[in-house]
C-alpha positions in Angstrom: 16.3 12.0 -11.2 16.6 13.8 -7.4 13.1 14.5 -6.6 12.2 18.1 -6.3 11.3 19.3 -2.9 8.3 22.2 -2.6 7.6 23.2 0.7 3.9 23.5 0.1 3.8 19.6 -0.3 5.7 18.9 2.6 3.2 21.1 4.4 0.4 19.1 3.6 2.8 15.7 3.8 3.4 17.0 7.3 -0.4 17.7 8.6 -1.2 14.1 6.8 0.8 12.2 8.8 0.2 14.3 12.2 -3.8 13.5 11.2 -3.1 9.7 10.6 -0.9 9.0 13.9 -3.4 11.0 15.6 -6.0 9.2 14.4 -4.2 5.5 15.6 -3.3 6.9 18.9 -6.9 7.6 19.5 -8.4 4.3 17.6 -6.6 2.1 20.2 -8.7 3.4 23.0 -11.6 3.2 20.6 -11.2 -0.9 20.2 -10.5 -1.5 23.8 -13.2 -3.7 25.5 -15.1 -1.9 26.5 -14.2 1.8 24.5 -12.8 4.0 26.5 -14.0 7.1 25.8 -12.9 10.8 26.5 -9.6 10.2 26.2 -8.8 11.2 22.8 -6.2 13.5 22.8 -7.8 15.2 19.9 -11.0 15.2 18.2 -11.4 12.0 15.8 -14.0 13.8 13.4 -13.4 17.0 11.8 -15.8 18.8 9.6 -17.9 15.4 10.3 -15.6 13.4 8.3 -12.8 11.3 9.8 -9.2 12.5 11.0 -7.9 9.0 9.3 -10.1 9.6 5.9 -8.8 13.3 5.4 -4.9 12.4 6.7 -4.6 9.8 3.9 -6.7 11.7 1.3 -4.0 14.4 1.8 -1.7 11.7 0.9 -3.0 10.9 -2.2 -3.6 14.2 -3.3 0.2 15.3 -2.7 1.3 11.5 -4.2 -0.4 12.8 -7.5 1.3 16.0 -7.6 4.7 15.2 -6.7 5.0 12.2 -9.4 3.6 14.5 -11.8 5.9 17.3 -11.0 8.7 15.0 -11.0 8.2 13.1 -13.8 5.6 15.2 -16.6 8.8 15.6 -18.8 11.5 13.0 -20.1 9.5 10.0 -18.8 11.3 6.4 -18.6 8.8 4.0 -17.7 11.7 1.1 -16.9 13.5 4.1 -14.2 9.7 5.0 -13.2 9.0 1.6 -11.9 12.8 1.2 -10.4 12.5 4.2 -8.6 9.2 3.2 -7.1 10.2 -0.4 -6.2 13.5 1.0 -4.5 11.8 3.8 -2.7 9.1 1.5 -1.5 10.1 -1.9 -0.7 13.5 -2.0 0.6 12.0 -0.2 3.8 9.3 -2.1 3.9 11.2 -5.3 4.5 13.4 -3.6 6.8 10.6 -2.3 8.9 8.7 -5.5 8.7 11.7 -8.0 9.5 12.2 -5.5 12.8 8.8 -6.0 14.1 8.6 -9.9 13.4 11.8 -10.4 15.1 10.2 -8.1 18.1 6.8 -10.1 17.8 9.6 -14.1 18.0 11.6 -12.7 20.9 8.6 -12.0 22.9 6.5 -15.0 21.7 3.5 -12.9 20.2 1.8 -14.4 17.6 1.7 -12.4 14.1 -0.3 -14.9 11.8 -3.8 -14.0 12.1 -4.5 -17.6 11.3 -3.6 -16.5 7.9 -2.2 -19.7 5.8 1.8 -19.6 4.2 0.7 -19.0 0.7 -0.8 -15.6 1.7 2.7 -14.1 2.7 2.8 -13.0 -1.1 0.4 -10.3 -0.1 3.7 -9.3 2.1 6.0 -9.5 -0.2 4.0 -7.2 -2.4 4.0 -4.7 0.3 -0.6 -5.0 0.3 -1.1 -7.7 2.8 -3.2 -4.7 5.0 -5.6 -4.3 2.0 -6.1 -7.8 1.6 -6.5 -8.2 5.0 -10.2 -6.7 4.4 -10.3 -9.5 2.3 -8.8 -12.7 3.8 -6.4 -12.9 6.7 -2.8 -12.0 6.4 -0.1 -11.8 8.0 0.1 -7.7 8.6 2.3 -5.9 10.5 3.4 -2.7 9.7 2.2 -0.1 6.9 -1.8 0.5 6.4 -4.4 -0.2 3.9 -2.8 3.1 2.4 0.3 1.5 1.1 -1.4 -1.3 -0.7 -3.6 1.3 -2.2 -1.3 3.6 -3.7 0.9 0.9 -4.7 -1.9 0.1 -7.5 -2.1 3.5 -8.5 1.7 3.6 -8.9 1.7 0.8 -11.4 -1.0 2.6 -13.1 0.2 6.0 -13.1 2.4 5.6 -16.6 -1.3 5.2 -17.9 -2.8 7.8 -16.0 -0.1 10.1 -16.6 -0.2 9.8 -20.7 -3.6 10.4 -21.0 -3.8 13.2 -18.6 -1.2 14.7 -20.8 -2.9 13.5 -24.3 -6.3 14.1 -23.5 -6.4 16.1 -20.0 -10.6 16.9 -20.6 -11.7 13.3 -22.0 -9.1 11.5 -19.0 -11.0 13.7 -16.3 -14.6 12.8 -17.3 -13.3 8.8 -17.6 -11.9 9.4 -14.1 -15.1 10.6 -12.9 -17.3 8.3 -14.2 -15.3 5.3 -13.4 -15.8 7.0 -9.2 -19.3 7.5 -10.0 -19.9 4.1 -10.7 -17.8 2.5 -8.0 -19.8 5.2 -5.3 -23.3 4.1 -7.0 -22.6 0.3 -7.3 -20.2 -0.5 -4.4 -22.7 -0.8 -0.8 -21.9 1.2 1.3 -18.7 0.4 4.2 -15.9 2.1 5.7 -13.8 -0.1 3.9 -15.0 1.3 0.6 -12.6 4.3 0.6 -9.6 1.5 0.7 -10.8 1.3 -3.2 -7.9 2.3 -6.0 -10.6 3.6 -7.7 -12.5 5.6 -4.8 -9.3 7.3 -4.4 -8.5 8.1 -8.2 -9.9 11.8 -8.2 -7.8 12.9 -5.1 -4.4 11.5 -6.5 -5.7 12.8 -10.0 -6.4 16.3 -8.7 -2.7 16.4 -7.2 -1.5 15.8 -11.0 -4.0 19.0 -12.1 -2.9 21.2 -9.1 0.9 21.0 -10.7 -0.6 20.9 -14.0 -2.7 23.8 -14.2 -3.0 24.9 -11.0 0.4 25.9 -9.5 -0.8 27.6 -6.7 -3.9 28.4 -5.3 -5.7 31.7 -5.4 -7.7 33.4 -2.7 -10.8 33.0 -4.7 -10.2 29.2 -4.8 -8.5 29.2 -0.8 -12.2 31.5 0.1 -15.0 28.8 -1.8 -12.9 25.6 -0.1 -13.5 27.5 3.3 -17.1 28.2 2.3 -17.3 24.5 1.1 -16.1 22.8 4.6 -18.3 25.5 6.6 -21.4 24.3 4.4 -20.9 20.4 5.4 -19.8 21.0 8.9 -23.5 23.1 9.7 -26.1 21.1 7.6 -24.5 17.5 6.9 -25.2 16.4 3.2 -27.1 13.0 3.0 -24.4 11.4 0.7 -22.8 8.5 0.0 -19.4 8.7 3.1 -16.8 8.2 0.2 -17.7 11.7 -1.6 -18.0 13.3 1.6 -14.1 12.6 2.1 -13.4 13.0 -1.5 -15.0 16.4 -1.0 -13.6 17.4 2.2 -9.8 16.1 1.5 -9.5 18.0 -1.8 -11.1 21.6 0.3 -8.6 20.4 2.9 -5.4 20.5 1.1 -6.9 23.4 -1.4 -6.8 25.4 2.5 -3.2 24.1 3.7 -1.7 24.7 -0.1 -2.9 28.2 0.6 -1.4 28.7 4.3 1.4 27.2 3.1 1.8 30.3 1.0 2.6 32.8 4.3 4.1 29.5 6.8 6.9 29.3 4.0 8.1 32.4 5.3 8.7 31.4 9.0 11.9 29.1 9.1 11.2 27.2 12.0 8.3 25.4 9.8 9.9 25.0 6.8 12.8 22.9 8.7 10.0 21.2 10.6 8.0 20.2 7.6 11.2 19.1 5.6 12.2 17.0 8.8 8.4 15.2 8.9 8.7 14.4 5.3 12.0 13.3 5.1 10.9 10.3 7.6 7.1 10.3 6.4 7.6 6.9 5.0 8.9 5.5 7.4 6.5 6.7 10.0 4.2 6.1 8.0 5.6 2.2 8.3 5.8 1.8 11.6 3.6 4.6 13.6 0.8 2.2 14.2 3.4 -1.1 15.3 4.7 1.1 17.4 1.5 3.0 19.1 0.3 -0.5 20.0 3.7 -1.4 21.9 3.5 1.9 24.0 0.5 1.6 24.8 0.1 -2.0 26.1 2.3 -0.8 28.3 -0.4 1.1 30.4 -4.0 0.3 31.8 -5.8 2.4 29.8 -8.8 1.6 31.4 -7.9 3.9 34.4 -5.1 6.2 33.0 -5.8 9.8 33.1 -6.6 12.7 30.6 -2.9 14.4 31.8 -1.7 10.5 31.1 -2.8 10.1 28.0 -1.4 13.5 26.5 1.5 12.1 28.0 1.6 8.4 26.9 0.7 10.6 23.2 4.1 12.5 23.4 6.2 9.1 24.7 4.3 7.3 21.3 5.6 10.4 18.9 9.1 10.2 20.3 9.7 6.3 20.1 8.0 6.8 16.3 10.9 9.3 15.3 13.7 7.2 16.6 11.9 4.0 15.1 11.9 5.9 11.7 14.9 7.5 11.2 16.3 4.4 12.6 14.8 2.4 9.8 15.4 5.4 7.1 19.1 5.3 8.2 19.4 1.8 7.8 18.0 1.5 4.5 19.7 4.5 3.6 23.0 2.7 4.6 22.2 -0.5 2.4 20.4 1.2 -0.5 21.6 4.6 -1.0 23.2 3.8 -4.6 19.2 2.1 -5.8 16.9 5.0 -4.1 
């Protein structure tokens, strides 16, 4: 099945992973000892909730939607799971073997003490979320992919009871985030949960469902929404506060999207991010860190680091379509 391409998705794809490399770029002087501040080359925090928190929400949101669109009707559940393992892992490994060989040449240790028997979370493409967990041996991809990974191997179940029973589903779904928000202390690695994230990937499956666009009453009230947070903070657990602002977030760019559609210029643009979003996705962060050990960011400038931004978002779009081209080359007949 060729996967239908809507330009609203690759709009929101597109301001997703702008938000997450953003956010990376900007994290590296955050963990510098000491922090470096003021030198964020854009704000880290919008609407009070966090660039990273809303790019991947976006993520999850347009995953939902996409699968569904692409797969609500003559379902295989044997071609499902191929598709997924073929579009997900080959690149993976290709990315990953690249950077290990980059971290032997140079000496650079890559184990983060973790023992042998943990490079299964590797080959399983989730060694990031376990890394929360116990160490592992991590090098490219985020928490994200582990994440979504789950929820791929669960959406044949999602996916026949949203169809079967779409009312009964959504109240399951939201009860079973309920629970996980009330009974899970809070952390900032509670939002790396399958089941935090369920509602955003579940409300990309009712946008294409039932949605299909949105209207300006709906684009107006997600405005009104993010204006009401951003002036009077709600004392709420973080995880609904990013539930809440990614799904007004990507209710506002599916609306833009609407009259940007129009303009050439972006549509190429946003079919060019999401072509390679993958793979920067893969290897944005490796590749940030590399740049940027290259400089003394303890002294380098405001000018510098808008610079040292651009040099990072140029060697991340060779690095990916390199990686895309390759896999491409060996795998074009399985993706």
């Amino acid at each position: 099945m060729k996967q239908k391409r809507i330009f609203h998705f690759d709009f929101v794809r597109t301001i997703a992973v702008i938000l997450v490399i953003i956010c990376h770029f900007n994290a590296v002087y955050l963990s510098a000892v000491p922090p470096i501040v003021n030198r964020n080359v854009f704000p880290q925090h919008i609407f009070h909730e966090y660039i990273g928190n809303i790019g991947t929400s976006l993520f999850f949101i347009i995953s939902g939607a996409v699968l569904f669109l692409n797969y609500e009707h003559n379902f295989n559940i044997k071609k499902f799971y191929s598709k997924r393992f073929w579009a997900i892992y080959p690149m993976f490994y290709i990315a990953y073997l690249i950077a290990m060989n980059y971290y032997i040449i140079n000496k650079m240790s890559f184990f983060h003490k973790a023992p042998g028997i943990n490079f299964i979370f590797t080959i399983l493409g989730i060694d990031w979320l376990m890394y929360d967990f116990v160490p592992t041996f991590g090098i490219v991809g985020e928490w994200f992919l582990g994440c979504i990974i789950i929820i791929y191997l669960i959406f044949p179940i999602l996916r026949y009871f949203f169809i079967k029973y779409p009312k009964t589903f959504m109240a399951i779904i939201m009860i079973i985030y309920c629970v996980a928000v009330w009974c899970i202390p809070i952390s900032e690695k509670k939002v790396r949960f399958f089941y935090i994230r369920l509602p955003e990937f579940v409300f990309g499956m009712f946008f294409v469902k039932y949605m299909k666009k949105v209207k300006l009453w709906q684009f107006i009230l997600a405005i009104m929404a993010i204006v009401l947070v951003t002036y009077k903070y709600p004392n709420w657990d973080p995880c609904i506060h990013t539930t809440y602002i990614g799904i007004s977030t990507c209710i506002i760019l599916l609306y833009v999207a609407n009259y940007l559609s129009k303009v050439n210029i972006v549509r190429r643009f946003c079919q060019f991010i999401s072509k390679y979003s993958y793979a920067i996705f893969l290897i944005h962060h490796f590749i940030i860190i590399l740049i940027m050990r290259l400089k003394n960011l303890q002294v380098i400038s405001m000018l510098e680091s808008y610079l040292l931004f651009g040099i990072c978002l140029i060697c991340i779009l060779i690095g990916a379509i390199g990686i895309y081209k390759i896999n491409h080359l060996l795998f074009a007949t399985k993706s």
